[in-house]
DRENRO-96021 format. One record per residue: x, y, z of N, C-alpha, C in turn; residue in three letters. Coordinates in steps of 0.1 Angstrom, whole numbers, padded with zeros to 4 digits, always signed. Example, Ala and Ser with C-alpha at 12.3 -4.5 7.8 and 13.67 -1.06 7.14 Angstrom:
+0132-0057+0078+0123-0045+0078+0132-0033+0078ala +0128-0022+0071+0137-0011+0071+0129+0000+0079ser 
% end
This chain:
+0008-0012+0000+0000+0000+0000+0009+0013+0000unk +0019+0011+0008+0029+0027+0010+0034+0027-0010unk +0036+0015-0014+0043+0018-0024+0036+0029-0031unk +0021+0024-0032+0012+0026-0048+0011+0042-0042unk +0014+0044-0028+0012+0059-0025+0023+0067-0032unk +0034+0063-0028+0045+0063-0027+0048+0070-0044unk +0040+0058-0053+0042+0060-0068+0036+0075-0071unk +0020+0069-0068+0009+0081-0073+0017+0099-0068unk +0023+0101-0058+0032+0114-0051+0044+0112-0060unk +0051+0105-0067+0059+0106-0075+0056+0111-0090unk +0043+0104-0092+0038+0107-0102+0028+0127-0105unk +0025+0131-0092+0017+0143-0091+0033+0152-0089unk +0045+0149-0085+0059+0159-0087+0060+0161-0105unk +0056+0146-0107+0065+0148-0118+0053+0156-0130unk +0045+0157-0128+0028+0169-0138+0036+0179-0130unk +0037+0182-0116+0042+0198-0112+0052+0202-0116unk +0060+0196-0122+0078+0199-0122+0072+0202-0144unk +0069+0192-0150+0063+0196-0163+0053+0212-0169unk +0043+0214-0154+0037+0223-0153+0047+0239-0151unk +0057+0237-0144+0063+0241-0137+0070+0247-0151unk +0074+0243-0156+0083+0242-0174+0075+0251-0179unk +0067+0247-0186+0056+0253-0193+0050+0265-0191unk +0053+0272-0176+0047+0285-0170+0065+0291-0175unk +0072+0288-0174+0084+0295-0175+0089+0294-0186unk +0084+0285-0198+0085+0290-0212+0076+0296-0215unk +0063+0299-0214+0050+0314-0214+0058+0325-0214unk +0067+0328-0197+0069+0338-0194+0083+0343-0200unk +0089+0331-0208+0099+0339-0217+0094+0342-0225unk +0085+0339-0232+0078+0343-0245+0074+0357-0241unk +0062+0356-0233+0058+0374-0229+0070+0383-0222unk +0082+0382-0217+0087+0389-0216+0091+0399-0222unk +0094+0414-0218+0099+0423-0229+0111+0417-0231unk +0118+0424-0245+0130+0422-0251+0131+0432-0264unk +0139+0433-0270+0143+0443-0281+0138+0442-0291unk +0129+0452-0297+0123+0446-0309+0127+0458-0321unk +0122+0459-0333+0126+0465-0341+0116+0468-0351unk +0113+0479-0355+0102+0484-0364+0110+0491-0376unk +0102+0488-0388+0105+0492-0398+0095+0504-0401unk +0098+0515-0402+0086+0526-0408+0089+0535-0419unk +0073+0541-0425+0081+0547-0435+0064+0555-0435unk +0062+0560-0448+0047+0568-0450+0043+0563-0462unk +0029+0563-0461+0019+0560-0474+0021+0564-0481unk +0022+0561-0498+0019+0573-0509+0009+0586-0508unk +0000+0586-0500-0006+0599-0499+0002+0610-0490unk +0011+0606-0485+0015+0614-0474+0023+0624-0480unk +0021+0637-0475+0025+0647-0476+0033+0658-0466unk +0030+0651-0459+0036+0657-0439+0046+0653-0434unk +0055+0658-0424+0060+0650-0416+0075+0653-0418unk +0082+0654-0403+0097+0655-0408+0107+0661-0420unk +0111+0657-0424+0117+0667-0435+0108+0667-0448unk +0108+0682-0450+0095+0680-0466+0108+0688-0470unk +0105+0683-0486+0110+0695-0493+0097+0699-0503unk +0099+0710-0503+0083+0720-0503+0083+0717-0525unk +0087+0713-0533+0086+0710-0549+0084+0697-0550unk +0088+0688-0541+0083+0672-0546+0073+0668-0529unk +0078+0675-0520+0065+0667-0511+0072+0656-0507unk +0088+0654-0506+0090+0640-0501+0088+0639-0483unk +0086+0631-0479+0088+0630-0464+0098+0621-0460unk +0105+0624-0448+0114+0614-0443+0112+0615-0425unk +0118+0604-0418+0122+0604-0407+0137+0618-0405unk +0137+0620-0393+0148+0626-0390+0153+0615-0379unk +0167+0617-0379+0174+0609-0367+0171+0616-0348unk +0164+0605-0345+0159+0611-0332+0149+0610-0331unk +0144+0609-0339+0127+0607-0339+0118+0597-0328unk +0108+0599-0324+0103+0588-0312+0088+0588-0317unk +0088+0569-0317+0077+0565-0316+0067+0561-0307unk +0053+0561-0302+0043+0555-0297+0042+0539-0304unk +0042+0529-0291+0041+0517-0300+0028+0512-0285unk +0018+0508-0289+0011+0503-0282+0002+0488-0288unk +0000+0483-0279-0010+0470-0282-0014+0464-0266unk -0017+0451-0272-0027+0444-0256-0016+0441-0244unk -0003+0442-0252+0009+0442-0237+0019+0449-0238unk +0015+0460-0243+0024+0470-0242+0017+0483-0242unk +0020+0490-0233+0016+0505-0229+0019+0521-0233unk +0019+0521-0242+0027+0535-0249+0041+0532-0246unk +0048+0527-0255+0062+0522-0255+0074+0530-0263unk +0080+0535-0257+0092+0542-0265+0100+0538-0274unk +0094+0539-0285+0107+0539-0297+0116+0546-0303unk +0127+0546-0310+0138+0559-0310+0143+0552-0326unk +0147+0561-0335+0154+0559-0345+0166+0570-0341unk +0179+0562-0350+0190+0568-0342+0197+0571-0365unk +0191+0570-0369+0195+0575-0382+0179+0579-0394unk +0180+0593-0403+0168+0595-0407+0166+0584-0421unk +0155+0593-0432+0155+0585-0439+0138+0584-0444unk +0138+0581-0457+0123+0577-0457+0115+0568-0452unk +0123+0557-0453+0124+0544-0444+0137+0546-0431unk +0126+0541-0422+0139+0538-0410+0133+0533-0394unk +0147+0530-0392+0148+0516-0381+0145+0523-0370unk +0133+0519-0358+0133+0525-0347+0133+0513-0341unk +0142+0511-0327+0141+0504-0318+0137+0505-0303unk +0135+0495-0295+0129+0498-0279+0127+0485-0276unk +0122+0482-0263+0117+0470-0256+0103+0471-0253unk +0097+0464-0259+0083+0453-0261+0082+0443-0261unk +0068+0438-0257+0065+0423-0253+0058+0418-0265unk +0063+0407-0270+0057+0402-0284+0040+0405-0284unk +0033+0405-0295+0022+0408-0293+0016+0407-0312unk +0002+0404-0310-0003+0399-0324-0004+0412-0332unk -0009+0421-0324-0013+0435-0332-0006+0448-0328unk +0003+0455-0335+0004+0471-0328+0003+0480-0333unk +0001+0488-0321-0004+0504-0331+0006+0515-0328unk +0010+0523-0339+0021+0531-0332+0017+0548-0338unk +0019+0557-0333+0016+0569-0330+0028+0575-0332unk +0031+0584-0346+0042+0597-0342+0035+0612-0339unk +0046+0622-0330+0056+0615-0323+0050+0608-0310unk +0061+0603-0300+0052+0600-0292+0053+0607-0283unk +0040+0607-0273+0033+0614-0268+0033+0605-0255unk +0031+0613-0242+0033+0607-0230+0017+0603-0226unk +0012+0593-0222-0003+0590-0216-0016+0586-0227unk -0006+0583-0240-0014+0574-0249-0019+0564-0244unk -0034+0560-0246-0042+0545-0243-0045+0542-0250unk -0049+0532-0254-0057+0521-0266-0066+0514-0264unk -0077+0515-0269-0091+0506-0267-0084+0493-0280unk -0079+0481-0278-0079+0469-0286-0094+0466-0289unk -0104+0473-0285-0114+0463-0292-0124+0473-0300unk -0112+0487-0304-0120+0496-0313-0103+0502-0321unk -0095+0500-0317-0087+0505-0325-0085+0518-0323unk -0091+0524-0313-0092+0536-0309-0081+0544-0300unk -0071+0553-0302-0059+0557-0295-0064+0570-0291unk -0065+0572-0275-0071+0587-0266-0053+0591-0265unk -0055+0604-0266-0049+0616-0257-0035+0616-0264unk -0034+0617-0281-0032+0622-0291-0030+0639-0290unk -0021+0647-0295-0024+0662-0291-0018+0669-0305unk -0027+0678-0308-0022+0690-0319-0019+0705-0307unk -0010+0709-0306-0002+0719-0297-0016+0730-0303unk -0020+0738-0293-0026+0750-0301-0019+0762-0301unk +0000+0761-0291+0009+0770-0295+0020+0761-0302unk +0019+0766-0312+0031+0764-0318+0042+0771-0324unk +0046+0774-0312+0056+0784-0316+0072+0780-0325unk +0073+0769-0320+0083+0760-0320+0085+0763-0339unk +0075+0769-0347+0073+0762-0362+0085+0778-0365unk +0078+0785-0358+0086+0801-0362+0105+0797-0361unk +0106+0792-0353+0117+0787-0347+0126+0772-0357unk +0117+0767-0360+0125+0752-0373+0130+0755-0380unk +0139+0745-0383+0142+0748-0399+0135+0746-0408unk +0129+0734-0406+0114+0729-0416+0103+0735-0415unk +0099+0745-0402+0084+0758-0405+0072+0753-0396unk +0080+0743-0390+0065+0735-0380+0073+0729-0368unk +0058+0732-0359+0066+0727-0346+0066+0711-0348unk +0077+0704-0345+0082+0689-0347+0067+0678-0341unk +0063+0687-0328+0055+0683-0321+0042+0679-0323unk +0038+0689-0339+0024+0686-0339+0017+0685-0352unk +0026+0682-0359+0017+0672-0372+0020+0652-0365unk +0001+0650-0367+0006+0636-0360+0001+0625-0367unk +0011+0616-0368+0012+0604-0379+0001+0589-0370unk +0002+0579-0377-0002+0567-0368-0001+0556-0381unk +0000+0544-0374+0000+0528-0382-0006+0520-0374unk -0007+0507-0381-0008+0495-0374+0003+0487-0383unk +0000+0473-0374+0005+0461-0381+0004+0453-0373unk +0004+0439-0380+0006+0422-0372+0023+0421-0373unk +0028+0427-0378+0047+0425-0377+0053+0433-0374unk +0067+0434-0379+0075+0449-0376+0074+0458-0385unk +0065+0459-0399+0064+0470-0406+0056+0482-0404unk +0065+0494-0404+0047+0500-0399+0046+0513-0415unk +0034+0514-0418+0035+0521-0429+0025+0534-0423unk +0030+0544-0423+0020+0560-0410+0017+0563-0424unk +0003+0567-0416-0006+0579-0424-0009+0591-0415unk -0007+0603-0422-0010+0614-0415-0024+0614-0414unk -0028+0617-0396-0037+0625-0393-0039+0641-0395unk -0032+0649-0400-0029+0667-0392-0032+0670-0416unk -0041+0682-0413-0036+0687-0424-0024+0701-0421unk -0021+0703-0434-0010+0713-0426-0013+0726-0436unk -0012+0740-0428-0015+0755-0433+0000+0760-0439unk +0000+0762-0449+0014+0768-0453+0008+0784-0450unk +0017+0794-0446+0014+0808-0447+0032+0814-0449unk +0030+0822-0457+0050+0830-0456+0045+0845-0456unk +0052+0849-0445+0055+0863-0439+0066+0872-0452unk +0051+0878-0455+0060+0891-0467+0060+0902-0458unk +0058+0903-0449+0061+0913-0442+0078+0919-0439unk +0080+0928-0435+0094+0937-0432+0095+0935-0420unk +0086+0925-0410+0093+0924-0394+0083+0912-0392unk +0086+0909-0380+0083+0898-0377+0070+0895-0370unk +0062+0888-0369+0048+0890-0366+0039+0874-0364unk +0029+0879-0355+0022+0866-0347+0012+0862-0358unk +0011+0849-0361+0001+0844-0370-0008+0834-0361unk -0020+0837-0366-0034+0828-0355-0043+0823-0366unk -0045+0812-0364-0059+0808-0373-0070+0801-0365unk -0084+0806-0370-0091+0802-0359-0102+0795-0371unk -0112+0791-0364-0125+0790-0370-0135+0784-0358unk -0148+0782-0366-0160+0774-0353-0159+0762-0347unk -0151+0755-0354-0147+0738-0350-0135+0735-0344unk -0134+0724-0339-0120+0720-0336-0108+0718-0344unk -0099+0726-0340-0089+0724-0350-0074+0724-0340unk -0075+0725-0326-0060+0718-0318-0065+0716-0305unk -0059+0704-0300-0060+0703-0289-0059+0689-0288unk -0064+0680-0277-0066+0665-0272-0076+0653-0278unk -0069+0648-0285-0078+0640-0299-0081+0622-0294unk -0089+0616-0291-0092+0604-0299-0089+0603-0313unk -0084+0593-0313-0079+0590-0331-0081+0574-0335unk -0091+0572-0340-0095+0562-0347-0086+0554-0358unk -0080+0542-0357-0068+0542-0366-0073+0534-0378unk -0088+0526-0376-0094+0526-0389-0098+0535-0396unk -0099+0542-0396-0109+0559-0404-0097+0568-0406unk -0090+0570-0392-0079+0583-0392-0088+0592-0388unk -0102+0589-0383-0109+0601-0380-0109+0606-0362unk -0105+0619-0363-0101+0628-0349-0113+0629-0343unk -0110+0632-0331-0124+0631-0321-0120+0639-0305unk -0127+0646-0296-0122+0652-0285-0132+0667-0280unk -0131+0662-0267-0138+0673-0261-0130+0686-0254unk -0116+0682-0253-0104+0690-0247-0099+0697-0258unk -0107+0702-0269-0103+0708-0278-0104+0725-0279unk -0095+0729-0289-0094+0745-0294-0099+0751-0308unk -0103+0762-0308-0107+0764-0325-0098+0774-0328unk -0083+0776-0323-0079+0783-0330-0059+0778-0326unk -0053+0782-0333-0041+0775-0335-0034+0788-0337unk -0018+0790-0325-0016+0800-0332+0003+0799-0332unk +0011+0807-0337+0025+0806-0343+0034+0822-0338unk +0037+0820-0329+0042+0839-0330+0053+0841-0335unk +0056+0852-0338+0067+0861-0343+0074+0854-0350unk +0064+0851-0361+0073+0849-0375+0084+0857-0383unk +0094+0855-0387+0107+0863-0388+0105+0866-0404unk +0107+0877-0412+0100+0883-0418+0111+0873-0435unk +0101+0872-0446+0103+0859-0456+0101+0845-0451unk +0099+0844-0440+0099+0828-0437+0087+0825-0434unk +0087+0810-0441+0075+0802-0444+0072+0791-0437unk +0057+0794-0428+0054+0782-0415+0043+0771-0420unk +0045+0762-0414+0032+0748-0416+0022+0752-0402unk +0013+0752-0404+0004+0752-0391-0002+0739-0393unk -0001+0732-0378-0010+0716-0381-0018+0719-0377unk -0029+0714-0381-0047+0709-0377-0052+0704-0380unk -0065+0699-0367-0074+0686-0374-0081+0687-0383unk -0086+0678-0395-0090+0678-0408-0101+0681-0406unk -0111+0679-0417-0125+0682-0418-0132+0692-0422unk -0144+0699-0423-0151+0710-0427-0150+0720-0413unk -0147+0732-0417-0142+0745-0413-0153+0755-0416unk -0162+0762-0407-0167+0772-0413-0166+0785-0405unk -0163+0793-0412-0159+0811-0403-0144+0807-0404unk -0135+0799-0412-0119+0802-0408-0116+0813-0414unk -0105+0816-0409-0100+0830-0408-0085+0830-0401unk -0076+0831-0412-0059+0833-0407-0054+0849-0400unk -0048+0851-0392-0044+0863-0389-0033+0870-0383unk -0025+0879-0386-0016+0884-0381-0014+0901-0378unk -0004+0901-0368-0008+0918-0359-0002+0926-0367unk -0004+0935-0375+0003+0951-0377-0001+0957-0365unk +0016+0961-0359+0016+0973-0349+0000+0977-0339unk -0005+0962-0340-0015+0961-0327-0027+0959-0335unk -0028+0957-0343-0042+0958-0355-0043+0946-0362unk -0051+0933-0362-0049+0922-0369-0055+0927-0385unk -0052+0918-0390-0049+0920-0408-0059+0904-0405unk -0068+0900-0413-0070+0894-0415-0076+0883-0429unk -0072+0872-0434-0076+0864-0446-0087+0859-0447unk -0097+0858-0452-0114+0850-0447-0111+0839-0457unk -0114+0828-0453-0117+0819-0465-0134+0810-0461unk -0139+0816-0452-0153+0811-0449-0153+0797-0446unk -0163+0787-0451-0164+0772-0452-0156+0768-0460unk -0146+0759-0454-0136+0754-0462-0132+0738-0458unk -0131+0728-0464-0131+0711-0457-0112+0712-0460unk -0107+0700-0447-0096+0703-0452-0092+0687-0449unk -0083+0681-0457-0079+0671-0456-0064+0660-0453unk -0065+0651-0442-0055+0649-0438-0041+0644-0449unk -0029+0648-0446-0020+0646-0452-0018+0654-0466unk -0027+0670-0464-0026+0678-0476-0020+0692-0468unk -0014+0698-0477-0007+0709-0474-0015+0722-0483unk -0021+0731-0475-0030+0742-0480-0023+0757-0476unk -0020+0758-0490-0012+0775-0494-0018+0787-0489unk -0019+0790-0481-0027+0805-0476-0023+0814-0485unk -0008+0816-0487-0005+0832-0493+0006+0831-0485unk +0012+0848-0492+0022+0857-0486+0008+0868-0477unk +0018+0868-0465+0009+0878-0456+0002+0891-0459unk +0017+0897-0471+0016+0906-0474+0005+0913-0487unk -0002+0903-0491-0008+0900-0500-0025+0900-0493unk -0021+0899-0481-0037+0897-0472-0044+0910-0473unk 
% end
């Protein structure tokens, strides 16, 4: 009788010691580790990092950071350390079937997995930063997104972008407003690309543009009605009407020379 005990307790080590295995190959599998993303932009794209303003090309710059999120990973930092139209960003993530990734990234991104839905997305409504680039926009606030089941990620712009160039002889604050949302705290839908948010602003603005230089203003897409671009003479706004106007993501819309308003 001790034996057959004896066996059956030999036999229940040896299911725990197997079990035992199997919980610790899971958890090498989900553990983070180094992974590697390939990215680049859609043919529609027209935004983003370096443009050159006659062909519209876009590229990464080196330094760039990405939003990488899915069902086990939480707004995850990615970094490319060389630019490029294509290019390599790396970070630590936990394998996973689906991800969604967000440029740039942005601190306190969430993800609904069962809508594809990414909250707390931001278009700056100062962007001052654009007066100040070499490229005419603040880095911060035209914003891209992808998915994928692997390491490729192909971004499409969310942000349309405002071209305006200061023909002016001094330097001066440019504001564009209208009745709708156009900057602020976005829901972003990454089946549609369509923006969404109650933390939002209807007016976007750029100061003291330095006099010949040409800025991008980003904002969210869609139909616009009352827009209206504007800049200060010596305490007096000058203003452009363009009334109801729809505007579309990943297109670049020519306002003018200021001086011309």
């Amino acid at each position: 009788m001790k034996k057959y005990i004896f066996m059956a307790v030999t036999g229940m080590l040896a299911l725990s010691s197997c079990s035992n295995d199997d919980n610790d190959v899971q958890t090498t599998q989900n553990a983070p580790r180094q992974m590697t993303f390939t990215a680049g932009f859609g043919d529609e794209a027209q935004t983003r990092a370096t443009l050159d303003g006659s062909t519209k090309k876009v590229s990464f710059d080196a330094g760039d950071e990405i939003s990488i999120l899915s069902d086990n990973n939480t707004n995850t930092k990615f970094t490319t350390t060389a630019g490029g139209a294509s290019a390599t960003f790396t970070g630590t993530a936990t394998a996973d079937a689906n991800f969604y990734a967000v440029y740039p990234y942005t601190d306190g991104l969430t993800l609904d997995t069962s809508t594809g839905v990414i909250s707390g997305v931001t278009i700056p409504r100062n962007q001052t930063n654009a007066a100040m680039s070499p490229c005419g926009w603040d880095p911060k606030a035209p914003i891209a997104y992808a998915t994928t089941t692997g390491t490729s990620l192909q971004f499409h712009n969310a942000c349309a972008l405002l071209k305006i160039t200061n023909g002016r002889d001094y330097a001066q604050e440019i504001t564009v407003s209208c009745n709708e949302a156009l900057t602020g705290t976005f829901s972003l839908n990454t089946s549609s690309g369509a923006l969404s948010g109650s933390d939002t602003q209807k007016n976007a603005l750029v100061g003291f543009v330095d006099y010949g230089k040409t800025i991008y203003i980003a904002i969210a897409p869609g139909e616009k009605t009352g827009f209206k671009a504007s800049w200060t003479d010596g305490g007096f706004p000058v203003t452009k009407v363009k009334g109801s106007v729809t505007f579309y993501a990943g297109k670049i819309y020519d306002l003018g020379n200021t001086n011309d308003w």
